[in-house]
PDB file of N, CA, C, O and CB in Angstrom:
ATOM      1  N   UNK A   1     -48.550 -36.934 106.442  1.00  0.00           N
ATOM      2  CA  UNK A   1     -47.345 -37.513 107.008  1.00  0.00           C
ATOM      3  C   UNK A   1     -46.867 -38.665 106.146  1.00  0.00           C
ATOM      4  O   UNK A   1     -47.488 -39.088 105.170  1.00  0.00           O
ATOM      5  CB  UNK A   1     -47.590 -37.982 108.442  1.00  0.00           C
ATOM      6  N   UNK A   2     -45.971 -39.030 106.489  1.00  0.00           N
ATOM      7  CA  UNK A   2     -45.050 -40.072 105.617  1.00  0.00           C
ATOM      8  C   UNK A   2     -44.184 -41.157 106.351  1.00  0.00           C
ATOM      9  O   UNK A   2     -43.218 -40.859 107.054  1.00  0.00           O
ATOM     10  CB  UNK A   2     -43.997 -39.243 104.781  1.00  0.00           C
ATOM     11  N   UNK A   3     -44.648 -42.550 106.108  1.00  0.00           N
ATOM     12  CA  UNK A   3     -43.956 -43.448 106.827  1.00  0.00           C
ATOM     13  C   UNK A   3     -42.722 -44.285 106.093  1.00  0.00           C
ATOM     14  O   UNK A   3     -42.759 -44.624 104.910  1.00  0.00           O
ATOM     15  CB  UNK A   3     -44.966 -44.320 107.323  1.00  0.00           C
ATOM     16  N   UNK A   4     -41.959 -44.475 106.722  1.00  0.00           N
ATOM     17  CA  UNK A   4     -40.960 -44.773 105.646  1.00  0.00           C
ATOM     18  C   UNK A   4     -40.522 -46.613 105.864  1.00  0.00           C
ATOM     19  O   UNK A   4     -39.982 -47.120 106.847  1.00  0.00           O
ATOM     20  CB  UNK A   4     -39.437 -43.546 105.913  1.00  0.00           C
ATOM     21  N   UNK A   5     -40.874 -47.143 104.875  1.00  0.00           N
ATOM     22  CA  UNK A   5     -40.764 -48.448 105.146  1.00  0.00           C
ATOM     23  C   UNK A   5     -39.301 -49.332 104.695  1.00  0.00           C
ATOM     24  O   UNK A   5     -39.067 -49.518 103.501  1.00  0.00           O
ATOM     25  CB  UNK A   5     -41.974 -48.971 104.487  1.00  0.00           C
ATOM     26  N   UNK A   6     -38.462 -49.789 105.655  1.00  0.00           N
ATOM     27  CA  UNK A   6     -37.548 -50.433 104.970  1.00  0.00           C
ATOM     28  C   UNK A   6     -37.840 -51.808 104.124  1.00  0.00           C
ATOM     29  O   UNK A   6     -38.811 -52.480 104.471  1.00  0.00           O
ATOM     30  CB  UNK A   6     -36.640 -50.624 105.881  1.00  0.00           C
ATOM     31  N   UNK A   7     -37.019 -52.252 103.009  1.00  0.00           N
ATOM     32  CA  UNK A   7     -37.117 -53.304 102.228  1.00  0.00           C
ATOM     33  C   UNK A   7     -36.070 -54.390 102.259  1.00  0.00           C
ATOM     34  O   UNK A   7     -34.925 -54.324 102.706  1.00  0.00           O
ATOM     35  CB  UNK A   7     -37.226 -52.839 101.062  1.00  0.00           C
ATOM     36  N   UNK A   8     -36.709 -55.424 101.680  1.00  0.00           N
ATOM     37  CA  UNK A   8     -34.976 -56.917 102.063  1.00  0.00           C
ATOM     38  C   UNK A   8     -34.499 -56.677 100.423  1.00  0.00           C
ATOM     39  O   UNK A   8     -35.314 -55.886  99.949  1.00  0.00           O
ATOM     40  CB  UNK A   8     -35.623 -59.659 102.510  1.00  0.00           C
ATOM     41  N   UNK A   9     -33.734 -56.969  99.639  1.00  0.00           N
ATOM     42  CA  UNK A   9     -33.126 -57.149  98.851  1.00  0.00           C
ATOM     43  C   UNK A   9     -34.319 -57.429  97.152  1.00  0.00           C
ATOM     44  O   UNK A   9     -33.802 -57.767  96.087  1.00  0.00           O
ATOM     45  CB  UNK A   9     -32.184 -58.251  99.546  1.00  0.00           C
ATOM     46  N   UNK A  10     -35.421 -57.261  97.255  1.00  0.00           N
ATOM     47  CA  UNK A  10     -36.791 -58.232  96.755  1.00  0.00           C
ATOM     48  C   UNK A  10     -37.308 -56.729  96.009  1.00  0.00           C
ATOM     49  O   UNK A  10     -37.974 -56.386  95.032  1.00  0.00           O
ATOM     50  CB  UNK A  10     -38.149 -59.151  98.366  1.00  0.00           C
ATOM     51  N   UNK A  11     -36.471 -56.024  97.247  1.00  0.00           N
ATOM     52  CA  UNK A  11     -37.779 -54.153  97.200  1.00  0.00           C
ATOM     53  C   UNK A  11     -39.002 -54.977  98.048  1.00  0.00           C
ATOM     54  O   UNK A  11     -39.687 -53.973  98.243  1.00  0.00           O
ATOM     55  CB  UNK A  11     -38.764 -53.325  94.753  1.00  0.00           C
ATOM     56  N   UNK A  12     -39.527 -55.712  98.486  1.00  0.00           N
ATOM     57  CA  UNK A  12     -40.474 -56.252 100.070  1.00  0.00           C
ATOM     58  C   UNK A  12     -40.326 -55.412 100.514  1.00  0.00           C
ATOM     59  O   UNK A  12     -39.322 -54.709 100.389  1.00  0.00           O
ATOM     60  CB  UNK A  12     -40.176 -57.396 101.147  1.00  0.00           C
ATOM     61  N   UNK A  13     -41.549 -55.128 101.379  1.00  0.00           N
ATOM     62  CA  UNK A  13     -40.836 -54.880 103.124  1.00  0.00           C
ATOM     63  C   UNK A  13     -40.202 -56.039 103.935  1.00  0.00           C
ATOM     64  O   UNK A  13     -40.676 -57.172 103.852  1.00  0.00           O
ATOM     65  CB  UNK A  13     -42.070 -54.420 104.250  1.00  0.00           C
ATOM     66  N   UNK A  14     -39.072 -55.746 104.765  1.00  0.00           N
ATOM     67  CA  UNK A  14     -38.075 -56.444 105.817  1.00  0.00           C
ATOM     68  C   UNK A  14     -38.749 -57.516 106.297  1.00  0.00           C
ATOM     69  O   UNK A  14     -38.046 -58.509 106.484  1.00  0.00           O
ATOM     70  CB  UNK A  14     -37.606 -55.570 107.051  1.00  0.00           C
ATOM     71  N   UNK A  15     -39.933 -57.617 106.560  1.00  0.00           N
ATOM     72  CA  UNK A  15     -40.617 -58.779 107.382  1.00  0.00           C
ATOM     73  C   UNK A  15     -42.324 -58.733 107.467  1.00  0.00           C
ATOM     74  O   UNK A  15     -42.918 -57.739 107.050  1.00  0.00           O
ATOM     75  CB  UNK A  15     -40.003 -58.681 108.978  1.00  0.00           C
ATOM     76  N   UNK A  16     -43.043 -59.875 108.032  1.00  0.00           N
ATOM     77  CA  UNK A  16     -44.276 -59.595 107.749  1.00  0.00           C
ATOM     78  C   UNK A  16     -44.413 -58.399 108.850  1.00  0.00           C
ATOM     79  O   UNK A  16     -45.058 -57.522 108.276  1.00  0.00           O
ATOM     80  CB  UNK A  16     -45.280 -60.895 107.831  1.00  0.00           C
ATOM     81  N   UNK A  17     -44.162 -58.053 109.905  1.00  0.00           N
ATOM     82  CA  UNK A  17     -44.408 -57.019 110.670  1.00  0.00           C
ATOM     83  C   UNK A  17     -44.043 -55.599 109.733  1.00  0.00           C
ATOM     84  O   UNK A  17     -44.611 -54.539 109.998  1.00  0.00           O
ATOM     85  CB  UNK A  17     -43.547 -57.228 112.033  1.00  0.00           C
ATOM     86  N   UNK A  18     -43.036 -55.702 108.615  1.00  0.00           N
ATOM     87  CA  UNK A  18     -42.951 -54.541 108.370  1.00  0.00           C
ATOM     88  C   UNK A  18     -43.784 -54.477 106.705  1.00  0.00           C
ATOM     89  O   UNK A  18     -43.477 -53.594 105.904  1.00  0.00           O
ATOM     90  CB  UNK A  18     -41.334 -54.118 108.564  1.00  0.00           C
ATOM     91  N   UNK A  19     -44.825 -55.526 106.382  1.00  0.00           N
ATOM     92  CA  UNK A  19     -46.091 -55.461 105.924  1.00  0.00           C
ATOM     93  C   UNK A  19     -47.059 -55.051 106.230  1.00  0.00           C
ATOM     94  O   UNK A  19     -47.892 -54.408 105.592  1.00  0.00           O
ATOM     95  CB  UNK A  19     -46.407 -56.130 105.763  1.00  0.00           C
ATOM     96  N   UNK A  20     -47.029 -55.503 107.590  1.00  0.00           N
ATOM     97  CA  UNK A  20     -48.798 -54.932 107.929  1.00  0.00           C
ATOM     98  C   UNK A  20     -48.462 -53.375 108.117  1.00  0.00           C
ATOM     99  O   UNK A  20     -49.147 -52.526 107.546  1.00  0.00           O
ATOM    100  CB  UNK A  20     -49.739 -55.709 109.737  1.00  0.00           C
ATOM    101  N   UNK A  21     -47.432 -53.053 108.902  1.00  0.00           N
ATOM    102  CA  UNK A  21     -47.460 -51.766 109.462  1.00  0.00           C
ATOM    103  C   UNK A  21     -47.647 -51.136 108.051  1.00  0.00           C
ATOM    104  O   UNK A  21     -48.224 -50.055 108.173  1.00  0.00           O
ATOM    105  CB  UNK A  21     -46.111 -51.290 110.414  1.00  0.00           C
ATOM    106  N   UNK A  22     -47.417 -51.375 107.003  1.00  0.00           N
ATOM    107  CA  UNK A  22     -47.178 -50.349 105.288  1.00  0.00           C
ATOM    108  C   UNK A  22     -48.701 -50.568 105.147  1.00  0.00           C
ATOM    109  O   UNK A  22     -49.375 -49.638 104.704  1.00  0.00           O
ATOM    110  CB  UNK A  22     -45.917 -51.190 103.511  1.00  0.00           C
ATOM    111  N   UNK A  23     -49.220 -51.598 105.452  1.00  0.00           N
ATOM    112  CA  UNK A  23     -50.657 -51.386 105.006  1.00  0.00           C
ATOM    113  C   UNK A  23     -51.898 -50.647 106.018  1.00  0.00           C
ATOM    114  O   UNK A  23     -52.933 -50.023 105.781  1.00  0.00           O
ATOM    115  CB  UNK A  23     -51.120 -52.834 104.671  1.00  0.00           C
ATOM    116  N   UNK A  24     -51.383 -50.965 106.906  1.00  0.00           N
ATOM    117  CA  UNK A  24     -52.142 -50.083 108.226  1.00  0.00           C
ATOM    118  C   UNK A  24     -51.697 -48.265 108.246  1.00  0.00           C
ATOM    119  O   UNK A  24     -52.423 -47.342 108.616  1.00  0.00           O
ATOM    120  CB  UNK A  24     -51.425 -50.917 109.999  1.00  0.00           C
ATOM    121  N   UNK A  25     -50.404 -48.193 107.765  1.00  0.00           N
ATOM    122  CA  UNK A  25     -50.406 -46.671 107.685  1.00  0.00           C
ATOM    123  C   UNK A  25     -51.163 -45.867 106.077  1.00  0.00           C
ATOM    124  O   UNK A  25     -51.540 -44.723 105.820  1.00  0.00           O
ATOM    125  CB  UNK A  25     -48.610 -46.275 107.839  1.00  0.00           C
ATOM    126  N   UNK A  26     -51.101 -47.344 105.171  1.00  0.00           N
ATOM    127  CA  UNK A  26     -51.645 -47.096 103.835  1.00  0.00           C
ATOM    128  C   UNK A  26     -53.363 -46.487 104.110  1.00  0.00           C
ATOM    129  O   UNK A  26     -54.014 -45.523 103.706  1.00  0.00           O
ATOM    130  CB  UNK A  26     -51.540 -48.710 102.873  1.00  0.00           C
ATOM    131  N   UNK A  27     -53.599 -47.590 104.973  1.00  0.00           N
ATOM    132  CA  UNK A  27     -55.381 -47.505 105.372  1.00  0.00           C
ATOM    133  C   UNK A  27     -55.742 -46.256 106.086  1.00  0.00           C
ATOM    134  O   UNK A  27     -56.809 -45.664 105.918  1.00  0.00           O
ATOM    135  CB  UNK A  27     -55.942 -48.790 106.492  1.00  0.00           C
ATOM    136  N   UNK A  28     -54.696 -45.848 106.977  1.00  0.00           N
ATOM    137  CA  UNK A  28     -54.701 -44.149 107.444  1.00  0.00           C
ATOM    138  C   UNK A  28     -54.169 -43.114 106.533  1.00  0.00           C
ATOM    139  O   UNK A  28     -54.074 -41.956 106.939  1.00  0.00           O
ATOM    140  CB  UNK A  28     -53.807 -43.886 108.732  1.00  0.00           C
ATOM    141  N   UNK A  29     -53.744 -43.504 105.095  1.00  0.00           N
ATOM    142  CA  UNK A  29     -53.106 -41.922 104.488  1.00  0.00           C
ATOM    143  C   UNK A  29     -52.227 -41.577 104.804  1.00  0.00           C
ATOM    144  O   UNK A  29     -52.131 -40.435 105.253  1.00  0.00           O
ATOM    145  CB  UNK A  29     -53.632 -40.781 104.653  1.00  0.00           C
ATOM    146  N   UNK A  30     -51.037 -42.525 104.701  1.00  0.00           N
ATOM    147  CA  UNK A  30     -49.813 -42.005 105.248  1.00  0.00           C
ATOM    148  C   UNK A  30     -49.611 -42.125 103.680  1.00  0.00           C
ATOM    149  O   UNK A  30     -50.269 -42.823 102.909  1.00  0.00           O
ATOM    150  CB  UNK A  30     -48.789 -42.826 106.553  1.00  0.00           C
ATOM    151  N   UNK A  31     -48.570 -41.302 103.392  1.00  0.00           N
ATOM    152  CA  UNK A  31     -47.942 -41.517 102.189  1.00  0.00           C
ATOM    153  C   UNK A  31     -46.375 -42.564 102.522  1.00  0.00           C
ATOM    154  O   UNK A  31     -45.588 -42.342 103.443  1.00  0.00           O
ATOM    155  CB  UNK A  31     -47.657 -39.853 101.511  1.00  0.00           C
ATOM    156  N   UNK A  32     -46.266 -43.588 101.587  1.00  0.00           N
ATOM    157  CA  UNK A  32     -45.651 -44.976 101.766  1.00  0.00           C
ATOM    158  C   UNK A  32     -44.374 -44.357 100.934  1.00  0.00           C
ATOM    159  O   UNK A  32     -44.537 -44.031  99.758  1.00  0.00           O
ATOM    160  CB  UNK A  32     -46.601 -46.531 101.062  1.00  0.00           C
ATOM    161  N   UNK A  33     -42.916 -44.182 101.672  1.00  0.00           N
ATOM    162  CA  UNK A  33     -42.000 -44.582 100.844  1.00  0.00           C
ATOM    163  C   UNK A  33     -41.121 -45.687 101.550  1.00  0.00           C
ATOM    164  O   UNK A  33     -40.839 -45.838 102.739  1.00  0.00           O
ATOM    165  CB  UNK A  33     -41.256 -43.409 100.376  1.00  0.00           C
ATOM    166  N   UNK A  34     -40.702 -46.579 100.162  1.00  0.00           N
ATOM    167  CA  UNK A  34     -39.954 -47.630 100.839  1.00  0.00           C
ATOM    168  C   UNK A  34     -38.481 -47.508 100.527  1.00  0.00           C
ATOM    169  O   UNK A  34     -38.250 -46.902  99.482  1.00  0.00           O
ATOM    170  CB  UNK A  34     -40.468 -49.010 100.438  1.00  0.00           C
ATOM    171  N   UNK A  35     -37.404 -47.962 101.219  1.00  0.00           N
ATOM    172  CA  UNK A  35     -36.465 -47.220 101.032  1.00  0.00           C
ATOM    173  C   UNK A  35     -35.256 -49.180 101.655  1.00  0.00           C
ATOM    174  O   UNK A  35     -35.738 -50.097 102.321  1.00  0.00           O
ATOM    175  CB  UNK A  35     -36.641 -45.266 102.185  1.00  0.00           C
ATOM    176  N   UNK A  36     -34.046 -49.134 101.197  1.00  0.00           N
ATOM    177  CA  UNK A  36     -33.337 -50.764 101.248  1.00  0.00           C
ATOM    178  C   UNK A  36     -32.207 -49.921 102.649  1.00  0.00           C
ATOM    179  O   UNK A  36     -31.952 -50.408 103.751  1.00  0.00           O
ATOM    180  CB  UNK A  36     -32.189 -51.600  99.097  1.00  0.00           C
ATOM    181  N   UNK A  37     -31.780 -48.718 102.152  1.00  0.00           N
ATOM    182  CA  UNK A  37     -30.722 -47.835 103.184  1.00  0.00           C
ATOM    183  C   UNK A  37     -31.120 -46.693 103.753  1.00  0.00           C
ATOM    184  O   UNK A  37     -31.323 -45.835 102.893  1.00  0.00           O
ATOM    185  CB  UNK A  37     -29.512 -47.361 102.555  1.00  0.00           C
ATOM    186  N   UNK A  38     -31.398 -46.169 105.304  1.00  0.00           N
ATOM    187  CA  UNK A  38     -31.576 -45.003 105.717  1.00  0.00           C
ATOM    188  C   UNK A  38     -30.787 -43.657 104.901  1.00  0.00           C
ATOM    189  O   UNK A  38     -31.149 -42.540 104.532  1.00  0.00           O
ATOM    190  CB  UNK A  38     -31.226 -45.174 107.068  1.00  0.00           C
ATOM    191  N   UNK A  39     -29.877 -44.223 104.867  1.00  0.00           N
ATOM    192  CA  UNK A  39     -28.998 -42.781 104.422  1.00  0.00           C
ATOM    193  C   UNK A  39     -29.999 -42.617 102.596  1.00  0.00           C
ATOM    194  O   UNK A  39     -30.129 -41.430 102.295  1.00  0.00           O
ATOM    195  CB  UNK A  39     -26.466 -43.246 104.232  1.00  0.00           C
ATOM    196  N   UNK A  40     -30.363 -43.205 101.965  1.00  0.00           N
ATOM    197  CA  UNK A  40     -30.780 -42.809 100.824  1.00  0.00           C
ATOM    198  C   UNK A  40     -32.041 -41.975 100.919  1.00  0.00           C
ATOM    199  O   UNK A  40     -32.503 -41.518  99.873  1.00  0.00           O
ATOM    200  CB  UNK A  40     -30.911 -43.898 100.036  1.00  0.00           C
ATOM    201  N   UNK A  41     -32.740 -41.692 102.267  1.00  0.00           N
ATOM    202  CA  UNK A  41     -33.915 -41.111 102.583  1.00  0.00           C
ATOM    203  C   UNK A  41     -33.775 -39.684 103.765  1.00  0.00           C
ATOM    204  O   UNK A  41     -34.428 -38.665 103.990  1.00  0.00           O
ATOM    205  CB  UNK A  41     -34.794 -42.387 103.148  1.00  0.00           C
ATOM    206  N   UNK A  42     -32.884 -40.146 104.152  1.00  0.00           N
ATOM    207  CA  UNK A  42     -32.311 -39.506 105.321  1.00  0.00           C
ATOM    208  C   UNK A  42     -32.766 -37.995 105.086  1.00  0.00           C
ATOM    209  O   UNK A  42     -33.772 -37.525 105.619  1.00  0.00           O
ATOM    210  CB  UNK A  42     -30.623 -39.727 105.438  1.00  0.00           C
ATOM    211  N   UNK A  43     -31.901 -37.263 104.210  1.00  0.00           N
ATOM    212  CA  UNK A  43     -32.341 -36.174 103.935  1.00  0.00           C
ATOM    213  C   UNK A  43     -33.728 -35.525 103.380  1.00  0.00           C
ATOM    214  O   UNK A  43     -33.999 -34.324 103.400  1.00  0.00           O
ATOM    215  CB  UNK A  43     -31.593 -35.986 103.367  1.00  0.00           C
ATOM    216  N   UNK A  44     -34.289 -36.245 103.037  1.00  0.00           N
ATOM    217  CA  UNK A  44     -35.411 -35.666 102.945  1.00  0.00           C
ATOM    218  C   UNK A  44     -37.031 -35.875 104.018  1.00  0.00           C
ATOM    219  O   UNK A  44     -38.157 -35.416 103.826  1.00  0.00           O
ATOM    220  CB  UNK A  44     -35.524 -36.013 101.628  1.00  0.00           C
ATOM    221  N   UNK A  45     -36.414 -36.882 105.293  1.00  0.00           N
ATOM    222  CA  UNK A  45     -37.140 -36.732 106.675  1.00  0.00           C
ATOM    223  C   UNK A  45     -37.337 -35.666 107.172  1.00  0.00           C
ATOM    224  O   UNK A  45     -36.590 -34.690 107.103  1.00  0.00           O
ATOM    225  CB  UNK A  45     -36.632 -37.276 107.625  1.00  0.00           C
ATOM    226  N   UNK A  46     -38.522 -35.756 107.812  1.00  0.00           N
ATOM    227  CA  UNK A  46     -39.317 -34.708 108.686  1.00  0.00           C
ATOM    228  C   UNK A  46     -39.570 -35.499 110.218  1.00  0.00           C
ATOM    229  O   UNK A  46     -39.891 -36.667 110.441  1.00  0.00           O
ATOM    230  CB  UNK A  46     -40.972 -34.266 107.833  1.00  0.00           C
ATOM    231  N   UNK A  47     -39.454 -35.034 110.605  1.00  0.00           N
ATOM    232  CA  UNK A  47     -39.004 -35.327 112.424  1.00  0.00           C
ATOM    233  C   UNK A  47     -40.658 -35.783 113.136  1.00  0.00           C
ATOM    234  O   UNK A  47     -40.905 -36.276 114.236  1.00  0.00           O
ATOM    235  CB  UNK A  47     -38.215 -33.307 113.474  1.00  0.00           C
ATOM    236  N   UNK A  48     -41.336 -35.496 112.321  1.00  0.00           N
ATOM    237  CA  UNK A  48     -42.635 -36.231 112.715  1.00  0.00           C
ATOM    238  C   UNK A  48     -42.943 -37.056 111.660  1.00  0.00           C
ATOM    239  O   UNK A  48     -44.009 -37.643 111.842  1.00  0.00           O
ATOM    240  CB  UNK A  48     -43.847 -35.334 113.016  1.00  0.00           C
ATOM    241  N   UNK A  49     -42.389 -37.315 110.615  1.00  0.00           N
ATOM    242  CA  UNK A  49     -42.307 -39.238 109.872  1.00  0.00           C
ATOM    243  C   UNK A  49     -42.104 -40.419 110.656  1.00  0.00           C
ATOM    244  O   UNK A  49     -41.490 -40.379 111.722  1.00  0.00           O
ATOM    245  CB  UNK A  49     -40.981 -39.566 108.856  1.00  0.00           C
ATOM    246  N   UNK A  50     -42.488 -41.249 110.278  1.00  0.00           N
ATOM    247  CA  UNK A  50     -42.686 -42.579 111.101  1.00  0.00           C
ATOM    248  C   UNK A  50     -41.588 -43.615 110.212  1.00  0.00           C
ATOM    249  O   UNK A  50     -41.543 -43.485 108.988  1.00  0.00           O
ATOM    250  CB  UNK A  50     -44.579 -43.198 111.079  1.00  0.00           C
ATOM    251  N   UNK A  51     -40.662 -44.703 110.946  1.00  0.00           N
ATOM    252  CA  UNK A  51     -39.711 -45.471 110.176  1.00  0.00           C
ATOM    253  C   UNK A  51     -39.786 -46.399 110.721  1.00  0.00           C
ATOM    254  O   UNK A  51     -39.667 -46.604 111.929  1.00  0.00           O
ATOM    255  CB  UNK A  51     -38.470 -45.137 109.992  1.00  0.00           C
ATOM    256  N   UNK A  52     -40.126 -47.512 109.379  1.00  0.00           N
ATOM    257  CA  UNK A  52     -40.546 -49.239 109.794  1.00  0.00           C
ATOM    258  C   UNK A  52     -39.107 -50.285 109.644  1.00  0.00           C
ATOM    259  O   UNK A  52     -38.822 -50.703 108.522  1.00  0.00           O
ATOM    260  CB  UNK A  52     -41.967 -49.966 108.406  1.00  0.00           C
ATOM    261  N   UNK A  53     -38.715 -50.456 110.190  1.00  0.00           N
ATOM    262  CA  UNK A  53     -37.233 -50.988 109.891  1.00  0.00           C
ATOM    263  C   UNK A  53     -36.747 -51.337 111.203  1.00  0.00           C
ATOM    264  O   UNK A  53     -37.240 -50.965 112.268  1.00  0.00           O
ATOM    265  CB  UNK A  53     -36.187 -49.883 109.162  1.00  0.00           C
ATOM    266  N   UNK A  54     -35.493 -52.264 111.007  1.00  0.00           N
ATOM    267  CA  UNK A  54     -34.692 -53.152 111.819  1.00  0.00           C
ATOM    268  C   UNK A  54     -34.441 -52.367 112.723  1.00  0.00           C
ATOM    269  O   UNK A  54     -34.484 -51.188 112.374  1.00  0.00           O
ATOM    270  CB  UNK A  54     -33.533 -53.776 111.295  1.00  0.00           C
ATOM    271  N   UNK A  55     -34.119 -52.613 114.065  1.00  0.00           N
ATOM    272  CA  UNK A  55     -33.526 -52.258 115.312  1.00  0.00           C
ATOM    273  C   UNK A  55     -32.867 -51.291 115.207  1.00  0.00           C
ATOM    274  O   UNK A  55     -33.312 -50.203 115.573  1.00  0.00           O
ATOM    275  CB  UNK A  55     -32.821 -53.094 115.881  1.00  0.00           C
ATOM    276  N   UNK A  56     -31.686 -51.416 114.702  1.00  0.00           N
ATOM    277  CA  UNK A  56     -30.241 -50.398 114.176  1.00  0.00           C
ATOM    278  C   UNK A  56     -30.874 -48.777 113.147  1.00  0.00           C
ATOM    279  O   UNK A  56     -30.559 -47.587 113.149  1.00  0.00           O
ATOM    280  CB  UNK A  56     -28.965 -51.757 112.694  1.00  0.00           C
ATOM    281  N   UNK A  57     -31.873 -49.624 112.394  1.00  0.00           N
ATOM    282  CA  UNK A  57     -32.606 -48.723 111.165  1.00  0.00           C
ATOM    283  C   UNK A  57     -33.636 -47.547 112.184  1.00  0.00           C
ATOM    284  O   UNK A  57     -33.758 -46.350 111.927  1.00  0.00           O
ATOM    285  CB  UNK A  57     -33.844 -50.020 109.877  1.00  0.00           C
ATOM    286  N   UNK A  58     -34.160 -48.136 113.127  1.00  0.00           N
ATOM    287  CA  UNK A  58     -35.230 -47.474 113.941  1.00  0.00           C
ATOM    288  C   UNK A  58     -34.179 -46.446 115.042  1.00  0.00           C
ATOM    289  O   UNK A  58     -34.419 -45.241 115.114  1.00  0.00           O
ATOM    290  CB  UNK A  58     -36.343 -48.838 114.854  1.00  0.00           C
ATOM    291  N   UNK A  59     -33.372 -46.883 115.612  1.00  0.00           N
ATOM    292  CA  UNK A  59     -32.641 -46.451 116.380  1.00  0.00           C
ATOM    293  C   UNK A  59     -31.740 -45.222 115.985  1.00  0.00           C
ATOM    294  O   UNK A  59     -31.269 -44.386 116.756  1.00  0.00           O
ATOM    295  CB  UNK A  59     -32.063 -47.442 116.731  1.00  0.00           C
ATOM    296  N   UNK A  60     -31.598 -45.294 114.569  1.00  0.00           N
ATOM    297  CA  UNK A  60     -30.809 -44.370 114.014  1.00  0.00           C
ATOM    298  C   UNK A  60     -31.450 -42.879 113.382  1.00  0.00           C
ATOM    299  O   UNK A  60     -30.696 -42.048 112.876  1.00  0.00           O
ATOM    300  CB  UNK A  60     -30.157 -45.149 113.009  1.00  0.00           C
TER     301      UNK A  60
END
């Protein structure tokens, strides 16, 4: 599976919450992509991927 982590402007992840979660899915074998805009990933999601990101980003 594959978790998809959003980033701030740095390429970071968004916040320390959306650190640990990249390293806690790292420690389970998720494969990590990090991504600044949903739509640049969008298409290539699978409906059982996991997405670490802002309110609006999660919701969408």
């Amino acid at each position: 599976m594959k978790a998809y982590i959003q980033t701030n402007q740095k390429n970071m992840p968004y916040s320390v919450n959306g650190y640990v979660a990249m390293k806690g899915f790292e420690q389970m074998g998720f494969e990590i992509i990090l991504f600044k805009s949903l739509d640049e990933v969008l298409p290539n999601m699978n409906r059982e991927d996991i997405v670490v990101g802002g309110i609006q980003t999660v919701r969408r």
